[in-house]
N, C-alpha and C positions, 0 to 999 in steps of 0.2 A: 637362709642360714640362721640357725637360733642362736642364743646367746648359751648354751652348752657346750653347742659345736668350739666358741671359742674362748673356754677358759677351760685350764688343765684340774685337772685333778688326783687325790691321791692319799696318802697316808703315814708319809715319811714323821718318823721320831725326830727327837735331837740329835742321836748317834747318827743315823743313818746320813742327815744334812752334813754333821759333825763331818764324818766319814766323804763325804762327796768331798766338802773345804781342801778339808787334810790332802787328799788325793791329788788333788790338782796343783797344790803345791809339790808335789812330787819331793820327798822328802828323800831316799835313795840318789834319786839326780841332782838333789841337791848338796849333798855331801859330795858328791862325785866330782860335778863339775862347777859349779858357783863358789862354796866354800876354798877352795883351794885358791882360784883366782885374787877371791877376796882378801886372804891371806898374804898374797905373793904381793899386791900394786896396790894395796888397800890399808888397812889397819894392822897388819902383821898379828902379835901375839894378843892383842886388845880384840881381837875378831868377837870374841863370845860377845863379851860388854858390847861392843853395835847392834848385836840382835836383844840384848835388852834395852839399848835406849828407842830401836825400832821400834818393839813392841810396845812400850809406853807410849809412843807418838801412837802408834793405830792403834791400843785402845784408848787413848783420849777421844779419837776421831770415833771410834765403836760407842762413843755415849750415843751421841747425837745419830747415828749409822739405828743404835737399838731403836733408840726413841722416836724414830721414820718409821723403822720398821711396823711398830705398837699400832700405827695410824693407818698402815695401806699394807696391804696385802696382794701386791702381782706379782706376773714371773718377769715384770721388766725391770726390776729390781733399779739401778741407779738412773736409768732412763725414766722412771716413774716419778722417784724423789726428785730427780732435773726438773720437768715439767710440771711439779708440784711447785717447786721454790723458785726455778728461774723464770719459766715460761717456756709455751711450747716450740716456740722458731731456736730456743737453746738445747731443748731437749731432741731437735731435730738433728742438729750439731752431733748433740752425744749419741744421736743414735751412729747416726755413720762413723762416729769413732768407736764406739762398742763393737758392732758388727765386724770393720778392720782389725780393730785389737782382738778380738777372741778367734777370730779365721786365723790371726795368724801365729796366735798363740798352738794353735791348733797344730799348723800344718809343724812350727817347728818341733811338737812332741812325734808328729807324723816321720819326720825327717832324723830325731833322734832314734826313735821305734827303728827304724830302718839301719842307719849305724850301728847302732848296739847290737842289733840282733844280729849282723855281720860280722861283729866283734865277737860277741860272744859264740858263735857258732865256729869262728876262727881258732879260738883257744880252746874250745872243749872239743871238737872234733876236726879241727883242721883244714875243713871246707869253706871255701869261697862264696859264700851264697850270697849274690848280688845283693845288694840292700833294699830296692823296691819287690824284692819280690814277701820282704816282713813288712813293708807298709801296707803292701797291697791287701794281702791276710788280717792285718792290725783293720783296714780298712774296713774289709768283709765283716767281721764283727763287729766293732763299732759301729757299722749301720744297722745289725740286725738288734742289737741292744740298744739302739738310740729309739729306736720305733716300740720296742714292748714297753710296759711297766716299767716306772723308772724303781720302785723297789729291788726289781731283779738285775740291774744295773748296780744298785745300792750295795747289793750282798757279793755282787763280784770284786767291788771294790774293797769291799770290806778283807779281802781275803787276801789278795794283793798286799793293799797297806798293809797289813798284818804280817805277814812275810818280813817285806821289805822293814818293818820297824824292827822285828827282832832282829835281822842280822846286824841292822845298826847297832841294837841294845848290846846282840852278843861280841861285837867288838869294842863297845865302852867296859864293857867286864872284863874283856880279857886285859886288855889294857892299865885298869883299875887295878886288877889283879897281879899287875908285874909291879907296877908303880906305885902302890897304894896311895896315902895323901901326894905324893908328885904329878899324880895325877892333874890335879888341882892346882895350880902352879901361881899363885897371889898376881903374878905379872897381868892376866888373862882380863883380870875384873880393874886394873887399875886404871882412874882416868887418865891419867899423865901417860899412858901408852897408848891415847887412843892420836896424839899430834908425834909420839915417837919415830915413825917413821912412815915410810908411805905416805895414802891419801887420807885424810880422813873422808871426805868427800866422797870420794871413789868407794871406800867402803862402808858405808850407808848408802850407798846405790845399792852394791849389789846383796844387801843385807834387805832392803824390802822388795828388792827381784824375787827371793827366795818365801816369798807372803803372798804372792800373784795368786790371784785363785780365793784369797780369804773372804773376799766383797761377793763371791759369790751366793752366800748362804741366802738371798732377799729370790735372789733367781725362784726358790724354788719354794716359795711361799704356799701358791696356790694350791701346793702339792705334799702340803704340811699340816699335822693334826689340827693343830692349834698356833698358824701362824703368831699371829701377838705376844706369841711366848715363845716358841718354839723355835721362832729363828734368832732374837738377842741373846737365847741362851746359846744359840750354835754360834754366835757370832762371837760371844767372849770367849768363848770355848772353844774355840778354832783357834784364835788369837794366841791363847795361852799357852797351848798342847803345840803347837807349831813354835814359837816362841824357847818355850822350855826346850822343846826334844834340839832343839838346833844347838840354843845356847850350851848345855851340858856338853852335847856332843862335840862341839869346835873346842868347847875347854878341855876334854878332856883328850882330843887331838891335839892342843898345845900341848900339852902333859906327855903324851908320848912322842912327839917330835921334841920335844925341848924348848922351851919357849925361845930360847938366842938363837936358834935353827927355822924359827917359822917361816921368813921370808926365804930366805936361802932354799929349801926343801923345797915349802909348794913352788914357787919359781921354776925347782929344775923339774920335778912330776907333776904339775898339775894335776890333769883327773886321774894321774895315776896314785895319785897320795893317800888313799882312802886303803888300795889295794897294797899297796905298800906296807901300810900301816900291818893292814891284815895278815903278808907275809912278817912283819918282827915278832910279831904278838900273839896272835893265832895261830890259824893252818893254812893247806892249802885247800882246802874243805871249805873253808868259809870264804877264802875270797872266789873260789870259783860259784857258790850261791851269792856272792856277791858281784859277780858278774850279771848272773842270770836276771837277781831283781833289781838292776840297772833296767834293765830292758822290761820287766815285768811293771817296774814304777814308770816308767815313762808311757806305756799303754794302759794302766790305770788314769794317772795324769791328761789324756788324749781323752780315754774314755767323757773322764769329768770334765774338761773344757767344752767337747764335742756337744753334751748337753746341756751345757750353759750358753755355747753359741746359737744351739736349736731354741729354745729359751729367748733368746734373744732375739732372735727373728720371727719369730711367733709375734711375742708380746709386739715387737714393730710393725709388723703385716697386719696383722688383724683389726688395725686402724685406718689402715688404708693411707696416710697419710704418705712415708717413704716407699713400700714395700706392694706390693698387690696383695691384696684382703686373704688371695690366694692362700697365702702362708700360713693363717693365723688358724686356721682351721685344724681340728684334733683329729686323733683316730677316733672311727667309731666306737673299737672295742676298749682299745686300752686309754682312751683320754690323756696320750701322749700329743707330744707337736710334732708327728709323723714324717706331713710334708716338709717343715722347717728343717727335722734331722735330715731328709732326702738332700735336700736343698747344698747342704753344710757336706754332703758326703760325697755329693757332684762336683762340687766346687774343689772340696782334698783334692779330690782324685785327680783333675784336671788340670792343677797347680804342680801334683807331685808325677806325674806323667809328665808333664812339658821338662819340668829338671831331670827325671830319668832318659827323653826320648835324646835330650843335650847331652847330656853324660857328664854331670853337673855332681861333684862331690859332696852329698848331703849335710854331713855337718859344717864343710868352709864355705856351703854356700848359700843352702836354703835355709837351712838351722839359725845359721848367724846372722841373715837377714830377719827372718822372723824374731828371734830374738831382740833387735833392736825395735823393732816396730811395733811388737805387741808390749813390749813392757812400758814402753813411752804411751800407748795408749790408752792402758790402764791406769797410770797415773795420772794421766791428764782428767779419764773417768771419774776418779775419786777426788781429783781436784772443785772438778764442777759438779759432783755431788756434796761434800763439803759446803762448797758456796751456798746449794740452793739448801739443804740442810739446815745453816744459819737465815736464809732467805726467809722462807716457810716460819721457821719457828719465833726468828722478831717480829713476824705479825700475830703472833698471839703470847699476849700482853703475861698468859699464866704459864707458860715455857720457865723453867731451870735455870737460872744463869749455868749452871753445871751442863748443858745442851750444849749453848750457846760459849761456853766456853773452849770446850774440848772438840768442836767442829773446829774453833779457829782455829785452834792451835796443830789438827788434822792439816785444814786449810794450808795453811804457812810451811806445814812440813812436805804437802804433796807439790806445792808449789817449787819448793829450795830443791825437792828429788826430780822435776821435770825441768829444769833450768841444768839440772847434773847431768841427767842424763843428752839434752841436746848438746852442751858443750861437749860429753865424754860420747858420742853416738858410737864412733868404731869403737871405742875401746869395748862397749856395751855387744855391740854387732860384733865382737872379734873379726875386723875384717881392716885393712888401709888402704882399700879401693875409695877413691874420693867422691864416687858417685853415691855412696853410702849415706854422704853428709845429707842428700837432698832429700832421703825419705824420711824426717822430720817433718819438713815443712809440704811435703804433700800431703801428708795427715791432717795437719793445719788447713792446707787449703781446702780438700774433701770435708774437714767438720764443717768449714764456710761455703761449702756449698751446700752442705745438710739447712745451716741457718738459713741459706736463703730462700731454699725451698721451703722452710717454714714462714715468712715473709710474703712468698708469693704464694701462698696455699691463704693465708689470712686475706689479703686481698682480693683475689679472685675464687676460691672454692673454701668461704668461711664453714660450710658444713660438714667437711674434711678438718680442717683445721682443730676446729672445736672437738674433735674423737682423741686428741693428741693426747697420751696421758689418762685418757677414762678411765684404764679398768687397775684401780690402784685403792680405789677408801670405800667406805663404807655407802657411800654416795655414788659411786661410780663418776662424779665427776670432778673438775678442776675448776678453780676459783678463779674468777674473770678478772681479778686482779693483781693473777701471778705473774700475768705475762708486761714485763719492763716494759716501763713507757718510752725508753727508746727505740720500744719497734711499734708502737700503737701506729 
């Protein structure tokens, strides 16, 4: 095996990373079904202002996130910076929680694809089409696009997102255009309406639910002109474009629901608030392509998870340390992580077959289980890259306090949103099955066992150990004094 075989390559721009981010936050689904909730049990008419004090916490955290980036260049993205700043029995940790978080980020767009596509095929033509029979389809493609060129990946999503943002756009207009300045309703941005009612708590959960997907831009480094630039640009830029379009849009859905009406409304429509909106305001024209790119955003979304999770299985295999070497190895032709998408598209499939063979109601069941478990995992993600983030960079003495500050203060907020979300786990899971509670803490327990098998790889197969984290600098390797002398 050469050292070819396992490293990706490629030529992706800003936009095009840009565009993957964007994607996976699934912005359509997220008006649809996140925004409305957040509204109803969360911050009511103050909803907008949460997604801007969200975005100032992750870009505080995006300094120190760019300034990683500037220095290594994998597609292991926060598993790289982990074992750069914490040491590799931690980074083992985050592997096994990456790999769980992104699977089942995955399966639950898998699960929404399937929904929606029932849904919408209900309303436009009246037909019953089982729901795994659009995963399974969703499936088919995503494996054959997880295996070429990730460019041609790039431009399908491009086109999707595209879609899905105008309808959004053409219902902030129409809207705008009935209501003009009331649109805009002073209430939205005020802080004293962010402890008005509701949670405040609850809503800054699901205000950086709605950003999942943005830590992705590092994924795809290897497969970028000019990493050192190209992904801190995609990363503030992810941040902002995501940020803005949400913020605008929820204010200007307080503006048309009425700001004294926002809890009351979404409360009684939830994901139907969006479409509702569209019948006061619009037509019926635009909520039925409002239907469709529910379904078109959530199989864009899937797409970009899908190759963030192959991605991540790659850069873990090909070290041999968790994974078999197996994985890490490219296509010959397209210098894609072939096997790892195989890998990723075996496991869907056999996750979403066991809940279709049950007869298992995809969104009250495999949806809102993935939901709770992959969003707690990615925070937990960026919690311990944060750390090692500040780790890494307080041993060199010519780091920013500007690094090292805005990691913390990343730190501290990823920390306050993973204590939220275990305490609020069903609420997050929509589900009051009590068995819910427990898949927190097997998360937990799986990253401590990732540690320990970092632990006993150092001990007994230190020539494994030592791969953990390589292919990340300029150096290709890891500083023998990253790894905590709690585990020496």
């Amino acid at each position: 095996m050469t050292a070819s075989d396992q490293r990706l390559s490629g030529n992706l721009s800003t936009f095009k990373i840009v565009t993957m981010v964007v994607a996976a936050a699934a912005p359509m689904g997220a008006v649809i079904g996140i925004i409305p909730i957040a509204m109803a049990i969360g911050t009511g008419s103050a909803t907008p202002l949460v997604f801007v004090i969200a975005a100032a916490l992750l870009l505080c955290f995006a300094v120190g996130y760019a300034a990683m980036s500037k220095r290594m260049s994998a597609s292991g993205g926060f598993y790289t910076y982990i074992a750069k700043g914490l040491g590799r029995s931690t980074a083992m940790a985050a592997a096994v929680i990456a790999i769980i978080a992104y699977l089942s980020l995955t399966l639950l767009l898998l699960a929404g694809v399937g929904n929606f596509g029932n849904t919408v095929t209900m309303v436009l033509t009246g037909r019953d089409v089982p729901w795994w029979v659009f995963s399974a389809v969703a499936l088919a493609l995503v494996a054959v696009l997880g295996m070429r060129e990730i460019t041609i990946a790039g431009n399908v999503l491009a086109i999707m997102l595209g879609v899905e943002i105008l309808a959004i756009v053409v219902l902030d207009i129409t809207i705008v255009a009935h209501k003009g300045l009331d649109a805009f309703p002073l209430e939205a941005m005020s802080p004293t309406g962010l402890f008005a009612a509701g949670s405040f708590g609850l809503g800054i959960m699901f205000a950086f639910t709605t950003f999942l997907g943005f830590e992705s831009a590092a994924i795809y480094a290897e497969e970028s002109k000019d990493p050192h630039r190209t992904i801190p640009r995609a990363t503030y830029a992810a941040v902002v474009l995501i940020a803005g379009f949400y913020a605008v849009t929820t204010w200007i859905m307080v503006g048309g629901i009425g700001a004294e009406n926002v809890q009351t409304e979404a409360s009684e429509k939830l994901s139907g608030l969006s479409f509702w909106l569209s019948a006061q305001y619009a037509s019926d024209l635009l909520t039925n392509v409002m239907y469709v790119t529910v379904f078109t955003s959530l199989f864009a979304a899937m797409l970009a998870l899908h190759n963030a999770t192959s991605r991540y299985i790659f850069s873990i295999g090909r070290e041999g340390a968790l994974l078999p070497m197996w994985f890490g190895v490219t296509h010959p032709e397209f210098d894609t992580p072939a096997r790892a998408s195989l890998v990723v598209t075996v496991l869907t499939s056999a996750v979403t077959l066991v809940f279709a063979l049950v007869g298992a109601d995809p969104y009250l069941t495999m949806l809102t289980i993935m939901t709770g478990l992959g969003t707690l995992g990615i925070i937990l993600l960026q919690a311990l890259a944060a750390a090692a983030i500040i780790a890494y960079f307080w041993r060199n003495s010519r780091t920013s306090t500007g690094v090292l500050v805005g990691s913390a203060i990343g730190l501290v907020a990823f920390v306050t949103i993973s204590v939220l979300i275990i305490k609020n786990f069903q609420t997050l899971a929509g589900s009051e099955s009590s068995w819910i509670n427990v898949l927190p803490w097997c998360l937990l327990v799986a990253a401590l066992i990732g540690a320990a098998r970092g632990v006993w790889l150092r001990r007994h197969r230190p020539e494994v150990f030592s791969r953990i984290g390589t292919f990340g600098d300029d150096t290709g390797t890891v500083r023998e004094d990253a790894e905590p002398s709690t585990l020496q």
